[in-house]
Backbone as JSON, one array per atom type, in Angstrom:
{
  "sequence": "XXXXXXXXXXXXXXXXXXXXXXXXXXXXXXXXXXXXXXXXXXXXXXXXXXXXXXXXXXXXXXXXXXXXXXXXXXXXXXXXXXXXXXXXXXXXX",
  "N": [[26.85, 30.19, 59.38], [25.51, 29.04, 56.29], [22.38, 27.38, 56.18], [20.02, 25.06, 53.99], [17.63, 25.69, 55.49], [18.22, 28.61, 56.53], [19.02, 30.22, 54.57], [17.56, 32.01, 53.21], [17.9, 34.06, 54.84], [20.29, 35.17, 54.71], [23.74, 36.59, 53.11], [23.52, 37.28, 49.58], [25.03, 37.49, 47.58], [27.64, 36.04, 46.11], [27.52, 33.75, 45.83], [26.73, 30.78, 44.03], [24.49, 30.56, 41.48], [21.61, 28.93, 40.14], [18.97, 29.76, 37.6], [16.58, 28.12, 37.93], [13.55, 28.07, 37.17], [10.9, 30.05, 36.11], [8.96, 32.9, 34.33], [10.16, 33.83, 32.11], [11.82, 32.25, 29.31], [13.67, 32.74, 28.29], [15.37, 33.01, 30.09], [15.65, 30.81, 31.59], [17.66, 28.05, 32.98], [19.75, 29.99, 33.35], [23.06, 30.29, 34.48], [25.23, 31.01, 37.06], [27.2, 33.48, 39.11], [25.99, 35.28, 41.91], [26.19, 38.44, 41.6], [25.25, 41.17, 42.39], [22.28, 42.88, 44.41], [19.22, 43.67, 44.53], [16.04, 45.35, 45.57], [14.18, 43.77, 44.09], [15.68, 42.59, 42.13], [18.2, 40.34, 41.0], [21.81, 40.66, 39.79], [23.34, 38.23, 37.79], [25.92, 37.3, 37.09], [27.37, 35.51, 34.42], [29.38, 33.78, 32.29], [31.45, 36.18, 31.9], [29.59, 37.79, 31.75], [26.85, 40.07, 32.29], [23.63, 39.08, 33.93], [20.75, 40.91, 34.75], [18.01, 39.26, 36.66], [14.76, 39.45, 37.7], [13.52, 38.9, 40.83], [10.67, 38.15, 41.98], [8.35, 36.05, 40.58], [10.35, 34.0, 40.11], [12.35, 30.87, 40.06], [15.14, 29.97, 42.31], [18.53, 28.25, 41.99], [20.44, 27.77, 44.73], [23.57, 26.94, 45.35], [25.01, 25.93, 48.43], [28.21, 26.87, 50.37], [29.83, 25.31, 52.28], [28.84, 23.07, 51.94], [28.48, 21.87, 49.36], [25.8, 21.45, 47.91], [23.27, 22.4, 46.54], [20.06, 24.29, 46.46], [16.66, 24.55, 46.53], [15.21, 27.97, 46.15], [12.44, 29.79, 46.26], [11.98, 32.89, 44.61], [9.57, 34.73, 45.25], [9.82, 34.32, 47.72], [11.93, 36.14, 48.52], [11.75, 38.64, 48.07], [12.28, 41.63, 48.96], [14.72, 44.2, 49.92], [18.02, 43.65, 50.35], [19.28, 44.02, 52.82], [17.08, 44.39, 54.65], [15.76, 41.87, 54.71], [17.78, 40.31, 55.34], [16.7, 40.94, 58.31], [13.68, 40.08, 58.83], [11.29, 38.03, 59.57], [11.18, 34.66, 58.01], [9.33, 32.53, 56.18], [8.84, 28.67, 57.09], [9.99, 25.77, 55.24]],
  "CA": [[26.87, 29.18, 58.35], [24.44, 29.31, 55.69], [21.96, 26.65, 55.57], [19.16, 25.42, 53.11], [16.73, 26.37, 56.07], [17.87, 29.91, 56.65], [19.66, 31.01, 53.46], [16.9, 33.37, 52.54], [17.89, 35.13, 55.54], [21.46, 35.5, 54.45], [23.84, 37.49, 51.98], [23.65, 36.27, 48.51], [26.31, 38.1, 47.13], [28.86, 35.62, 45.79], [26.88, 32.79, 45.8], [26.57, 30.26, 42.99], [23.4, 30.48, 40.84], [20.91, 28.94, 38.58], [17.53, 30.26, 37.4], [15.5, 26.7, 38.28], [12.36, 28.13, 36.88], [10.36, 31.39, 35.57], [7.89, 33.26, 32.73], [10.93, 33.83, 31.24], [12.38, 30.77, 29.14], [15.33, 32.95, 27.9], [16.61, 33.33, 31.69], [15.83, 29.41, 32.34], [18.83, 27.85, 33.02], [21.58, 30.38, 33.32], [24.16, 29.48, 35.55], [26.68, 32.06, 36.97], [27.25, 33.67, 40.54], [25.22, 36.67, 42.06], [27.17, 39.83, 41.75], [24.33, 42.24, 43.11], [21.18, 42.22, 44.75], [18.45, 44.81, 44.86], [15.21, 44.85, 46.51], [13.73, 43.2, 43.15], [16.69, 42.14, 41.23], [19.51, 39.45, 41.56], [22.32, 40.75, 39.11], [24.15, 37.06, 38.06], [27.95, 37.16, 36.34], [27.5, 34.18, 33.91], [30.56, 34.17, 31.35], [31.69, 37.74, 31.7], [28.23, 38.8, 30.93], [25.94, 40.36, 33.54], [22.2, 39.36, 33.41], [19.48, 41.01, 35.4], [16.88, 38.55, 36.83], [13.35, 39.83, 38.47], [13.32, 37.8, 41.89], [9.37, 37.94, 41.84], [8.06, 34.62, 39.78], [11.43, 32.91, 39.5], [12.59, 29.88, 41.33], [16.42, 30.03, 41.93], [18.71, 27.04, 43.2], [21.82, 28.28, 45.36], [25.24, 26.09, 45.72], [25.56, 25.95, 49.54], [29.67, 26.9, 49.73], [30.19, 24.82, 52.72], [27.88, 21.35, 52.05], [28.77, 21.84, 48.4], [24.88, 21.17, 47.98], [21.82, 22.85, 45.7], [19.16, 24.47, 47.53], [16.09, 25.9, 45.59], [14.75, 29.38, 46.91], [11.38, 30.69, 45.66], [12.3, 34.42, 44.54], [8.8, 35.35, 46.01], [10.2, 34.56, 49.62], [13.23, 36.69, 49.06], [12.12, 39.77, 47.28], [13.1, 42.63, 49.71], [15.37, 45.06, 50.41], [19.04, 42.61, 51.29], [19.12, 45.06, 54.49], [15.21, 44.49, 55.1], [15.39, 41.0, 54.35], [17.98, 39.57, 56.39], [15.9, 40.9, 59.76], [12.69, 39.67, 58.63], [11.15, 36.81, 59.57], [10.67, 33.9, 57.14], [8.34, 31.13, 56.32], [9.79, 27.67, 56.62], [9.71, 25.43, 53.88]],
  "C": [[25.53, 29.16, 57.62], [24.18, 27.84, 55.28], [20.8, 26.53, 54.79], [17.7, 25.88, 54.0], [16.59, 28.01, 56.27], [18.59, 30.72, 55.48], [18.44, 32.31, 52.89], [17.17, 34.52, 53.68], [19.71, 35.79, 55.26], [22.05, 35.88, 53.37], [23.72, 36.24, 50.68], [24.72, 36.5, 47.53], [27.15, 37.24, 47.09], [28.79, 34.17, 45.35], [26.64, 32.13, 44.07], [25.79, 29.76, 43.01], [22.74, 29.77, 39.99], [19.45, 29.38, 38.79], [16.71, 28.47, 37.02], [14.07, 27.32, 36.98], [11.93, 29.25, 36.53], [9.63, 31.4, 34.6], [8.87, 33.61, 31.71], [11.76, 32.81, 30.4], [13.51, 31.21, 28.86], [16.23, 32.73, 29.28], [16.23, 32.02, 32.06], [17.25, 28.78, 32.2], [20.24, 28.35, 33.1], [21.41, 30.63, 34.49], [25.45, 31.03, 35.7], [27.05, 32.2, 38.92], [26.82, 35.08, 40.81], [26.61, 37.94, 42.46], [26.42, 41.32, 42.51], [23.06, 41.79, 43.4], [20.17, 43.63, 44.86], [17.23, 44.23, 45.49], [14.36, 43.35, 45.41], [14.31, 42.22, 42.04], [17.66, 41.46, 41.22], [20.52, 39.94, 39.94], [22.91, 39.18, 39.12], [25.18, 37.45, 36.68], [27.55, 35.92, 35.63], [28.87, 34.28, 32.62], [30.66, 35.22, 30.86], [30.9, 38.91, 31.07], [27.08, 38.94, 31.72], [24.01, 40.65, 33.16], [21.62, 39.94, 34.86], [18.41, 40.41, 35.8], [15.92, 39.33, 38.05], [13.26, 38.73, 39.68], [11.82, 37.31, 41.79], [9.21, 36.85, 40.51], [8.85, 33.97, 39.25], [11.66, 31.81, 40.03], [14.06, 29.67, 40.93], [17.06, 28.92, 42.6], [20.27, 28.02, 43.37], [22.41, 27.32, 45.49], [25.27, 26.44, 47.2], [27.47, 25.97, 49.9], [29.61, 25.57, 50.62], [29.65, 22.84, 52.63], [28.07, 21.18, 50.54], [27.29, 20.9, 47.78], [23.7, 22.3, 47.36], [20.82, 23.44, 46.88], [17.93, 25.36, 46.6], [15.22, 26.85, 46.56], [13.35, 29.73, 45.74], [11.47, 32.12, 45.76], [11.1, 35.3, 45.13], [9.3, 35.55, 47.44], [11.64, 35.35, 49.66], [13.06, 38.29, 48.45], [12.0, 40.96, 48.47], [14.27, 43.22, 49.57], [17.07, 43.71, 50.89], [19.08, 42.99, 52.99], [17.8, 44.47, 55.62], [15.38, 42.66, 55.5], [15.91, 39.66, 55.31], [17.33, 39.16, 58.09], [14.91, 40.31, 59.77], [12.29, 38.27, 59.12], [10.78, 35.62, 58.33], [9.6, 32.85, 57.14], [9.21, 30.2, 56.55], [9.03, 27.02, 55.31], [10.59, 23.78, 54.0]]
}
């Protein structure tokens, strides 16, 4: 069960997105659901139109499915490898 303590250790793949924060103001605020993940990159699906966001200096909030609850993630503490990332240890927060 993914909660807002260990979600950076879990997939993000399917998950519903917003871009909270960033140097980018065009990518503030869009809203969609992550369709891919690279070590650097969160692909997000927002109305049948696939943006590319840089995890490094963003701040993202995740939809928890099951608590139907927000959670924001600092894209610094998640940029890895999904593979790498889940084993890793995290900070808390």
């Amino acid at each position: 069960m993914i909660t807002p303590q260990n979600i950076a250790r879990h997939e993000l793949i399917g998950l519903a997105v917003r871009v909270a924060e960033g140097p980018d103001k065009g990518l503030k605020g869009l809203a969609g659901r992550v369709v891919d993940e690279s070590r650097n990159t969160l692909t997000i699906e927002a109305d049948a139109n696939e943006k590319v966001v840089p995890k490094a200096g963003f701040v993202f909030s995740f939809r928890l499915p099951q608590e139907d609850k927000w959670v924001r993630v600092d894209g610094d503490v998640i940029v890895a490898r999904p593979e790498d990332r889940i084993k890793k240890k995290q900070p808390k927060w």
